[in-house]
C-alpha positions as CSV (number, residue, x, y, z in Angstrom):
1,X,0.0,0.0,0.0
2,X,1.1,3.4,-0.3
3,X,2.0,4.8,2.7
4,X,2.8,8.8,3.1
5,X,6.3,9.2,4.3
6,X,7.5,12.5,4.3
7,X,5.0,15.8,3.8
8,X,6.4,19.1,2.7
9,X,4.5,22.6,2.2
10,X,4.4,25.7,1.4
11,X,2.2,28.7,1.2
12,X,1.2,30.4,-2.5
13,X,0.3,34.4,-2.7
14,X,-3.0,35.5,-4.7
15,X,-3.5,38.3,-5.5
16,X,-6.9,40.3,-6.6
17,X,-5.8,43.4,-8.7
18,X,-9.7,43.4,-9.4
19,X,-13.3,41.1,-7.9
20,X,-13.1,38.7,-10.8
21,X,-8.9,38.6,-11.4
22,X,-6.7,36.1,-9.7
23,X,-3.5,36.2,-10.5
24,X,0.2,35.0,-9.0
25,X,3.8,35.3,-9.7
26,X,4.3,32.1,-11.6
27,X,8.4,32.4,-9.7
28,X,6.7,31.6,-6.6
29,X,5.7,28.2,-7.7
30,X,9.3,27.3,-8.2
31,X,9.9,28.8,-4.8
32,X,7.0,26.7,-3.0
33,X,8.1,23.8,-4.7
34,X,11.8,23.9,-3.4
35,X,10.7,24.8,-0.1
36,X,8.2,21.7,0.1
37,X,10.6,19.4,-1.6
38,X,13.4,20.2,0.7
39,X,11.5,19.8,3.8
40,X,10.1,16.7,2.1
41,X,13.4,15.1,1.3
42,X,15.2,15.9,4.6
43,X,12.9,13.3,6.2
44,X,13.7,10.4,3.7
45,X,16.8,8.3,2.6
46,X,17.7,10.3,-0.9
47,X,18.6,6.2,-1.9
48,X,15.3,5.5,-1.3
49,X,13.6,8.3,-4.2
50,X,12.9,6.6,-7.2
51,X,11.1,9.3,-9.5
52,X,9.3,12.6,-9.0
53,X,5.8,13.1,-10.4
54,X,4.0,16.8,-10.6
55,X,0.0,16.5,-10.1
56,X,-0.1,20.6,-10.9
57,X,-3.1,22.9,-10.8
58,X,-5.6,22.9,-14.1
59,X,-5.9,25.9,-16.3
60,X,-3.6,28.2,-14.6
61,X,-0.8,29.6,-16.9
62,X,1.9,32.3,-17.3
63,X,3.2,33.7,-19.8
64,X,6.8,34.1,-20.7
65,X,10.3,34.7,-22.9
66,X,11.4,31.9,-24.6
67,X,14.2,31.2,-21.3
68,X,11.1,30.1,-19.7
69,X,10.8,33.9,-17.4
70,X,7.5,34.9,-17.0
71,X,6.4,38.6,-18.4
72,X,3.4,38.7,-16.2
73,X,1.5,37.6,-13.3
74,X,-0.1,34.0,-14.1
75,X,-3.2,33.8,-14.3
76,X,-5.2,31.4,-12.1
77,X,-8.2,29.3,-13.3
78,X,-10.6,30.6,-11.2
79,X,-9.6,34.2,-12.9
80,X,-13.1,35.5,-15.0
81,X,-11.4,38.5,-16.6
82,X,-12.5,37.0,-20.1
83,X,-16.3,36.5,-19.4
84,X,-17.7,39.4,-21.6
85,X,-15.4,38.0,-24.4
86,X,-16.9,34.4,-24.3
87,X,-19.7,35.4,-27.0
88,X,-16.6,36.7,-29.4
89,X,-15.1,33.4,-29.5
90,X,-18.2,31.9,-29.6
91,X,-18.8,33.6,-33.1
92,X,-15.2,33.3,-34.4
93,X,-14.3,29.2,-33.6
94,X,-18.3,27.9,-32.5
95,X,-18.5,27.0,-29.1
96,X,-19.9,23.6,-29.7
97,X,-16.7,22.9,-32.0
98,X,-14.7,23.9,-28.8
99,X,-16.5,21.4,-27.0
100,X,-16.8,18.2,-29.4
101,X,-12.7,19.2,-29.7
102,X,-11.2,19.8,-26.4
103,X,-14.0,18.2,-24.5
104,X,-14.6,21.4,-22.4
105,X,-17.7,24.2,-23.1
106,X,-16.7,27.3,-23.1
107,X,-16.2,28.9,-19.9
108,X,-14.7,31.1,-18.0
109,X,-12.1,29.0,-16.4
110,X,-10.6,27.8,-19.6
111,X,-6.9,29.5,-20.1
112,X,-8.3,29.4,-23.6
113,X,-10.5,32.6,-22.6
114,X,-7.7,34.4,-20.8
115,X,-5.3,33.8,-23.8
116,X,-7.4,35.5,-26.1
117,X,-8.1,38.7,-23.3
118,X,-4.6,39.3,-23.3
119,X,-4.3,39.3,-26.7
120,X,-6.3,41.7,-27.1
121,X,-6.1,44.0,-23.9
122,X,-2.1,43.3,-23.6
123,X,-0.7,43.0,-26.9
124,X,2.3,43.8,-26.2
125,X,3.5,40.9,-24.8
126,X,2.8,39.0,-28.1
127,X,5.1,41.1,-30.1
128,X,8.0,39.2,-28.2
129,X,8.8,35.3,-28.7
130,X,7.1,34.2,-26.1
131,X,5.9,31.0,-24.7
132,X,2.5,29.9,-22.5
133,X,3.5,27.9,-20.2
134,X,1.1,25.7,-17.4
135,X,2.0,25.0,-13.7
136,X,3.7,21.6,-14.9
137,X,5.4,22.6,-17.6
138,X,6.7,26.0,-16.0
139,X,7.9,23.2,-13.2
140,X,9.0,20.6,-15.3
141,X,11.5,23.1,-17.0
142,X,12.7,24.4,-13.5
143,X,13.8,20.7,-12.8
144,X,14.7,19.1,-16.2
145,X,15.6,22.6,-18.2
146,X,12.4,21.2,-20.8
147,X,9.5,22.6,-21.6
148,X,7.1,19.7,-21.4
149,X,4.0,19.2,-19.8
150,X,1.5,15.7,-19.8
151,X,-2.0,15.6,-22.5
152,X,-3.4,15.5,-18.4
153,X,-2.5,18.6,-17.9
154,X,-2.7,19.8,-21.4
155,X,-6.2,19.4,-21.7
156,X,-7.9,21.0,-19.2
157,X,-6.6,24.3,-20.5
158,X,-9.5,24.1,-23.3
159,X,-6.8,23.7,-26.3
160,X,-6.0,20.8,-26.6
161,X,-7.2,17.7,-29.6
162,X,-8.7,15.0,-26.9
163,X,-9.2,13.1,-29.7
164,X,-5.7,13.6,-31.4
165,X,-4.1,14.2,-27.9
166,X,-2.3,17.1,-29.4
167,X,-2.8,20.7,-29.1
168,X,-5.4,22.2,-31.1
169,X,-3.2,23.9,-33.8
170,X,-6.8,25.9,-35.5
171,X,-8.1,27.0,-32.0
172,X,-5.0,28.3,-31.3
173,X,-3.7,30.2,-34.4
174,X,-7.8,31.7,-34.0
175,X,-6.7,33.3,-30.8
176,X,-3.7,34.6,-32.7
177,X,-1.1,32.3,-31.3
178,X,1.3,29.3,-32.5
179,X,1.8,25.5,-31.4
180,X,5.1,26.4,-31.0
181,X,5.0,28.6,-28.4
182,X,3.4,25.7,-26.4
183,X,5.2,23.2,-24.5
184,X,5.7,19.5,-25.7
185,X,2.9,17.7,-24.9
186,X,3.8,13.9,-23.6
187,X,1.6,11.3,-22.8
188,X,0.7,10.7,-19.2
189,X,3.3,8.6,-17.2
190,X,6.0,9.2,-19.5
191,X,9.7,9.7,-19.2
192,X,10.2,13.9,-19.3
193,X,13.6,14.1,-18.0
194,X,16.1,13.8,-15.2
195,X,16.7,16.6,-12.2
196,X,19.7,19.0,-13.0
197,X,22.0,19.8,-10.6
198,X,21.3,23.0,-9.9
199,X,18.0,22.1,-9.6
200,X,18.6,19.3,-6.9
201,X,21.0,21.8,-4.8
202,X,17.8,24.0,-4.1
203,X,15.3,21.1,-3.8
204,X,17.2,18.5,-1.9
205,X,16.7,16.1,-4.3
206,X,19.3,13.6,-6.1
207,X,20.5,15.1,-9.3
208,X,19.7,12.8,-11.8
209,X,15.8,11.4,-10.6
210,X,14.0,11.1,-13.1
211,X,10.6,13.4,-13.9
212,X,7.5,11.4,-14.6
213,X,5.0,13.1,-16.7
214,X,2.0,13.9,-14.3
215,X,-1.9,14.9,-13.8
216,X,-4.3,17.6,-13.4
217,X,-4.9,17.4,-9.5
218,X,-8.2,16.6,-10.2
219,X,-7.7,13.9,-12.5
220,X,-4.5,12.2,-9.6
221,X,-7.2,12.2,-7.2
222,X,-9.4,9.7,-9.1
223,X,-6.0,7.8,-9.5
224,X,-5.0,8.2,-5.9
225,X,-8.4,6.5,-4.8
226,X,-8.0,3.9,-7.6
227,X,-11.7,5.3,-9.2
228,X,-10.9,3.7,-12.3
229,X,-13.8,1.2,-12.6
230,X,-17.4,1.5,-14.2
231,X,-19.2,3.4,-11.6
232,X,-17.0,4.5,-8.6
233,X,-16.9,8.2,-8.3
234,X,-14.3,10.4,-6.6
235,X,-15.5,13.5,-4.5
236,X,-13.2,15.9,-3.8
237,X,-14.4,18.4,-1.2
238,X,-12.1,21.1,-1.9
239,X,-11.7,24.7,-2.4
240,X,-13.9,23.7,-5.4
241,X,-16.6,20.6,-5.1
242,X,-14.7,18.0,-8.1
243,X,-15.7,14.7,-8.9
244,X,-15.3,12.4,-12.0
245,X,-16.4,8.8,-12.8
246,X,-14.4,6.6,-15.1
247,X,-15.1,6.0,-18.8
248,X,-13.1,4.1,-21.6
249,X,-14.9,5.7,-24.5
250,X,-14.4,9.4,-25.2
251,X,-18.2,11.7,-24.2
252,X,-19.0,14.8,-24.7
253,X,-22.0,16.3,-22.8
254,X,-22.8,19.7,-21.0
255,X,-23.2,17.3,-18.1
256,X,-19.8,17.4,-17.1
257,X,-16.5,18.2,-18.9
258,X,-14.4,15.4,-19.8
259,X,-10.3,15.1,-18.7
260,X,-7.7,12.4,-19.6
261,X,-7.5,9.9,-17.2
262,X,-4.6,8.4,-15.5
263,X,-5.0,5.1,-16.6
264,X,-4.0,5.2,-20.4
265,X,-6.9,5.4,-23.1
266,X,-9.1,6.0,-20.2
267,X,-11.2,9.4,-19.4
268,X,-12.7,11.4,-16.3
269,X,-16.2,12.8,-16.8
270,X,-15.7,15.4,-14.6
271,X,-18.6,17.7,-12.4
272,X,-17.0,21.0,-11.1
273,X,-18.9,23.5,-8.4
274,X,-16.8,26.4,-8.3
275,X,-17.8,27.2,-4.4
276,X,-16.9,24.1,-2.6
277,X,-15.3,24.6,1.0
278,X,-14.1,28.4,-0.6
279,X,-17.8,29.1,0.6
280,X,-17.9,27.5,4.1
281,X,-14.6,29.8,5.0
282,X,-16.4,33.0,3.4
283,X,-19.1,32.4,5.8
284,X,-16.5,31.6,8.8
285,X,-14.3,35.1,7.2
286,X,-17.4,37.1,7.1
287,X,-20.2,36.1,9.3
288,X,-19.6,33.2,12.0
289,X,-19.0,35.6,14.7
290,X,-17.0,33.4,17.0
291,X,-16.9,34.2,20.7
292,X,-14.7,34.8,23.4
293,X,-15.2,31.3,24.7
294,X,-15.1,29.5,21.6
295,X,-12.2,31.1,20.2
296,X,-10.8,29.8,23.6
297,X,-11.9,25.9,23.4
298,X,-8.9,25.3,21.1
299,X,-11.2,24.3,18.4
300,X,-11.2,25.1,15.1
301,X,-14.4,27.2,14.0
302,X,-15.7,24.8,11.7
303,X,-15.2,22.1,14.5
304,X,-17.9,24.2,16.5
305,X,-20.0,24.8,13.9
306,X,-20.5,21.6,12.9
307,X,-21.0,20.4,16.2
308,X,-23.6,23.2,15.8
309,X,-25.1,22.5,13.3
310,X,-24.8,19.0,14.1
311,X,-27.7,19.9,16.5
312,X,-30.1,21.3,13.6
313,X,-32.7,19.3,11.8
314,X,-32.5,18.4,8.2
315,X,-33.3,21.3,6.3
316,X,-31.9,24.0,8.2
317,X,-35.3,24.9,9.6
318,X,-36.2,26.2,6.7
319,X,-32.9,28.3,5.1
320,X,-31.8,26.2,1.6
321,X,-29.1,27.7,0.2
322,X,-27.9,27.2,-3.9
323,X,-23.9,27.5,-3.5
324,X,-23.0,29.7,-6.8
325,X,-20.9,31.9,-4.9
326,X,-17.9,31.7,-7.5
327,X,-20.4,31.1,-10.5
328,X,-22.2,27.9,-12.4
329,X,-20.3,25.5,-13.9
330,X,-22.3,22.2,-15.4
331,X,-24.8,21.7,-16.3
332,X,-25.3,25.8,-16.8
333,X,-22.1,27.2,-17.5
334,X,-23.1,30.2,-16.4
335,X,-20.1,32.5,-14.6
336,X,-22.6,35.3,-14.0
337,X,-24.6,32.9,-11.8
338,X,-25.0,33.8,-7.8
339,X,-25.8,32.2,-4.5
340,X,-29.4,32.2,-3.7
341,X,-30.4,31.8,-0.1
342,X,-33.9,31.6,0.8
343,X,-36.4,31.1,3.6
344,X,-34.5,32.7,6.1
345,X,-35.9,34.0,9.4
346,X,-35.1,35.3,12.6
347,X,-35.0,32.6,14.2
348,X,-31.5,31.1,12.3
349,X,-28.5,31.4,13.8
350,X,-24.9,30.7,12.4
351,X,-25.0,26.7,12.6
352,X,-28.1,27.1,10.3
353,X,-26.8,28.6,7.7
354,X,-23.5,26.2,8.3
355,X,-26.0,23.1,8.0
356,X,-27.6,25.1,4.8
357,X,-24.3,25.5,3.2
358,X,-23.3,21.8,3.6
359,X,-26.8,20.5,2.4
360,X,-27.0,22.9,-1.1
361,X,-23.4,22.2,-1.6
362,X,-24.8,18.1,-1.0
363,X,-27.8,19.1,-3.4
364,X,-25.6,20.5,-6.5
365,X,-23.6,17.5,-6.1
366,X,-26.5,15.4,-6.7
367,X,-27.6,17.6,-9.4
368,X,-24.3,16.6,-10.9
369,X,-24.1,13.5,-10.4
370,X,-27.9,12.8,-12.2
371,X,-26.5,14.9,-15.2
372,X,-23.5,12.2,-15.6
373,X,-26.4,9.0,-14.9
374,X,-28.3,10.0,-17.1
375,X,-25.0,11.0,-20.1
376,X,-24.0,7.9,-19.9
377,X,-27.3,5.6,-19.0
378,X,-25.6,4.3,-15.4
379,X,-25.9,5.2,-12.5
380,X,-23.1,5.5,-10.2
381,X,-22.9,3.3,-6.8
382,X,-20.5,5.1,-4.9
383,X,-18.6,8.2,-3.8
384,X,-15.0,8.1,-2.8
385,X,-14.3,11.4,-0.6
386,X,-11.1,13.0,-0.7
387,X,-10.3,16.2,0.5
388,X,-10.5,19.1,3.2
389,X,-13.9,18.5,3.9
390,X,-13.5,14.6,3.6
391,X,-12.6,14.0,7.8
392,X,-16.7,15.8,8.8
393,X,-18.6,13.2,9.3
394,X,-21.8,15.3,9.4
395,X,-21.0,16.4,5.5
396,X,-20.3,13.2,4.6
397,X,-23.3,11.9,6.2
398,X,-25.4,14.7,4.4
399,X,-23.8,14.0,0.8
400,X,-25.0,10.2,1.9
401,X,-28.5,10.9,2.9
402,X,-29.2,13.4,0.1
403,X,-27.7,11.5,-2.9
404,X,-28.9,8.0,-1.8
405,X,-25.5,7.1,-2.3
406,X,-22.8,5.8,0.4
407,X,-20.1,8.0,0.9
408,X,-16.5,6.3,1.1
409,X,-13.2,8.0,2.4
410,X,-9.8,7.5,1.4
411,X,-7.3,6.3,3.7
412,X,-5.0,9.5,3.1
413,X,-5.6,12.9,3.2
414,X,-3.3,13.5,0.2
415,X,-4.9,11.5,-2.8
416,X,-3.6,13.7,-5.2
417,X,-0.2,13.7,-4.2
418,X,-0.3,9.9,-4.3
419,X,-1.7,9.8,-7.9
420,X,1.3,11.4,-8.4
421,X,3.3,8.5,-6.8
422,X,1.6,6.0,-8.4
423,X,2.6,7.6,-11.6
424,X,5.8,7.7,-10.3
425,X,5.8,4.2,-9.4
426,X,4.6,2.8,-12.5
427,X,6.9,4.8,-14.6
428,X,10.3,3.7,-13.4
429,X,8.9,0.2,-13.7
430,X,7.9,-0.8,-9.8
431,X,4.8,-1.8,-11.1
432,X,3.9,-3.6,-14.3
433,X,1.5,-0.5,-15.1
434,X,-0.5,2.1,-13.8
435,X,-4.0,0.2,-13.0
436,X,-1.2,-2.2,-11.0
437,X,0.4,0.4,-9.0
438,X,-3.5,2.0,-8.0
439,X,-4.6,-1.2,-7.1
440,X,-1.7,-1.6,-4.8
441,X,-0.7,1.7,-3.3
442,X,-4.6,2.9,-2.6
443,X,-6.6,1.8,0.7
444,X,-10.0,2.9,1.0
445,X,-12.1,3.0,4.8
446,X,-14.6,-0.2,4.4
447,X,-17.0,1.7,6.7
448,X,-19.1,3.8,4.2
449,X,-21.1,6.5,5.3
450,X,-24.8,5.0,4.6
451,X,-27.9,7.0,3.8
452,X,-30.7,7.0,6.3
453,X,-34.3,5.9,5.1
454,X,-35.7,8.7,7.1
455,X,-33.5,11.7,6.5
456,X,-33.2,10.6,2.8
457,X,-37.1,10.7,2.2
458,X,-37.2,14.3,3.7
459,X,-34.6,15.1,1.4
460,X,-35.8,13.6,-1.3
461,X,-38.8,15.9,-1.3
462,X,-36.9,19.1,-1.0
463,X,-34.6,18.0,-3.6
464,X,-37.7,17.6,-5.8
465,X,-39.5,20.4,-4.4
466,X,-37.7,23.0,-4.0
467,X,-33.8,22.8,-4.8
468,X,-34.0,21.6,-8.3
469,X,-36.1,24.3,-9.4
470,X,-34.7,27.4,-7.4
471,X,-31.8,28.6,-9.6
472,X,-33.2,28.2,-12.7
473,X,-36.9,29.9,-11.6
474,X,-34.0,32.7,-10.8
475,X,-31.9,32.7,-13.6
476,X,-33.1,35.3,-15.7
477,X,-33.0,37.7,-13.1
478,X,-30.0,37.0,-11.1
479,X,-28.1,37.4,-15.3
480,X,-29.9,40.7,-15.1
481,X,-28.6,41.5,-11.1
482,X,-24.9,41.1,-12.5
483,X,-25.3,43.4,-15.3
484,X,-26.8,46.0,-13.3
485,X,-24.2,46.3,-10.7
486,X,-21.2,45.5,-12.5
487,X,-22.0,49.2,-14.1
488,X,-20.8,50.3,-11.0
């Protein structure tokens, strides 16, 4: 089994030059990543390193000069500074060609969209020979000195051939840019080079390990809690709500978005709600209005509000919340959705409106989950919970009485990172394979979290009733909110 040895972290600025812009300095990955590697490595026999696998973040990017030094802040993927341009690109490429091509619709998120903003809002840095560059290639050329990055982390960028597994040479020249100012693209797993020395002086690590081609986080998840059967999905309870089912055959629905797997030939149909746990700490940021008393108890505040809201009845009393707060991805894939909260009163306190927020985020995932069913004419049997908000047992309890489904958790809190390993693994030849090196390096709990008859009736009819209709009996009018006020 895998087993997590050695941990190493280290903390990443954001910044917000506007509400809808997220940005970093793309050095400070290289910075993070020799801090966490160092501390990493310091705890283990270097002997004992076999390879190095990068599981990166999805559609962030950075642009810069053909040494590989960035000319700009990267640009994150929850960054919506392209929104108003979507219907341009729309009407120059087709937005359903976008998506029968890359697999993704058109949103927001996409570094597809942010590409073509600065193109046109910053053209001068395409007068220079530059390169765009993701989080693993920008990486994998700090450690190897090559630009190369994996199809798995390729593709969620919205310009890349799923079905050629090469980047999408029309889609790109139509947003004015080249191929070759892309990194290689190498199949998932693959050999992409060894650690230079000067590299391994700041990391700690042997010069010469070699560099495994790696994943989308999302997509090592899935491998990291070997979801790579028929009918298992993974649930990442993140800063955004993610979770994917396996599928052999390559789909295309507004259900979900679809991601190379880490299994080869295989594919992740992959559901994506924006405002996962980023919603729960709003609420604690903003409005949880922690006492003396409980600030003293040593816990942390979502330990007392759950215990909170632990104490609540199913439903909230009455508040149901709809948990847009960073926009709608499927099935609307609409960024200029909201939150809706209604049916409050005075009589709700903070632990309702805790319980609220963990029963719409519960909801949406079941909304998801039906769009996938009913894609590919299966349902799914399982969830597999990963994540920060994997170790509440009251969430996962909720997810379970809400979806009908039991909930599952991974024996380690750091499922991505071990996709990773198992990549790792498999690619200097410890393992046969990939599928090989899941099956043996992933443990999951036995004990599922099973729904209740009672509670999961209740839900069932405010599911039906209530939650399902809510945003879109709002739509039209919340579209017509963010117009008005971003005048302002």
């Amino acid at each position: 089994m895998g087993m997590c040895w050695a941990v190493g972290g280290a903390p990443l600025p954001m910044l917000k030059p506007r509400s809808s812009w997220h940005e970093q300095p793309a050095d400070s990955w290289w910075e993070a990543t020799c801090h966490a590697l160092r501390e990493a490595a310091a705890q283990v026999d270097s002997h004992r390193l076999a390879a190095l696998c990068i599981a990166a973040q999805r559609e962030t990017f950075v642009v810069a000069d053909e040494d590989g030094h960035p000319l700009a802040n990267a640009l994150l993927w929850m960054d919506e500074r392209c929104r108003g341009l979507l219907p341009e690109i729309d009407r120059q490429y087709g937005r359903e060609r976008i998506h029968q091509e890359t697999g993704k619709p058109l949103s927001a998120n996409l570094s597809l969209g942010k590409l073509y903003w600065l193109r046109k809002e910053r053209s001068g840095l395409f007068t220079q020979n530059i390169r765009v560059l993701d989080v693993h290639s920008f990486l994998a050329h700090c450690l190897t000195g090559r630009f190369a990055t994996s199809w798995g982390c390729a593709d969620p960028m919205g310009l890349f051939d799923m079905r050629g597994n090469n980047w999408n040479a029309p889609l790109i020249q139509a947003i004015g840019l080249r191929v070759s100012q892309f990194p290689e693209a190498l199949p998932v797993g693959s050999f992409v080079g060894e650690v230079q020395p000067e590299a391994a002086r700041r990391t700690g690590l042997p010069p010469g390990l070699p560099l495994i081609a790696g994943l989308g986080d999302g997509q090592a998840a899935g491998l990291g809690v070997c979801a790579v059967l028929p009918g298992q999905a993974y649930l990442n309870l993140g800063t955004s709500i993610v979770s994917g089912t396996f599928s052999k055959r390559y789909l295309v629905n507004s259900a979900f978005r679809t991601m190379i797997g880490g299994i080869p030939g295989s594919y992740l149909l992959e559901t994506v709600l924006p405002g996962g746990t980023y919603t729960i700490s709003w609420f604690i940021d903003n409005f949880a209005g922690m006492s003396e008393t409980d600030l003293a108890s040593g816990k942390s505040p979502e330990e007392i509000l759950e215990a909170a809201a632990a104490q609540t009845p199913p439903g909230a009393a009455g508040l149901t919340l709809v948990p847009y707060w960073n926009g709608a991805m499927n099935p609307y894939w609409d960024a200029g959705a909201s939150g809706i909260m209604v049916g409050c009163r005075g009589i709700h306190r903070g632990a309702h409106f805790y319980r609220a927020i963990l029963e719409g985020i519960a909801f949406e995932q079941r909304l998801h989950t039906e769009g996938v069913e009913d894609a590919i004419g299966q349902p799914l049997d399982r969830y597999i919970a990963v994540g920060g908000g994997a170790p509440s047992p009251l969430w996962c309890q909720i997810i379970a009485d809400i979806s009908g489904k039991p909930v599952f958790r991974a024996s380690t809190s750091e499922a991505t990172a071990l996709g990773a390993g198992i990549l790792a693994a498999a690619g200097v030849g410890l393992y046969p394979d990939v599928l090989a090196a899941a099956r043996a390096m992933t443990n999951i709990n036995p004990h599922p979290f099973q729904p209740d008859s009672e509670r999961r009736a209740f839900y069932e009819r405010l599911y039906q009733n209530v939650y399902r209709s809510l945003f879109p009996a709002l739509q039209s009018y919340l579209d017509t909110l963010d117009a008005l006020t971003s005048l302002f």
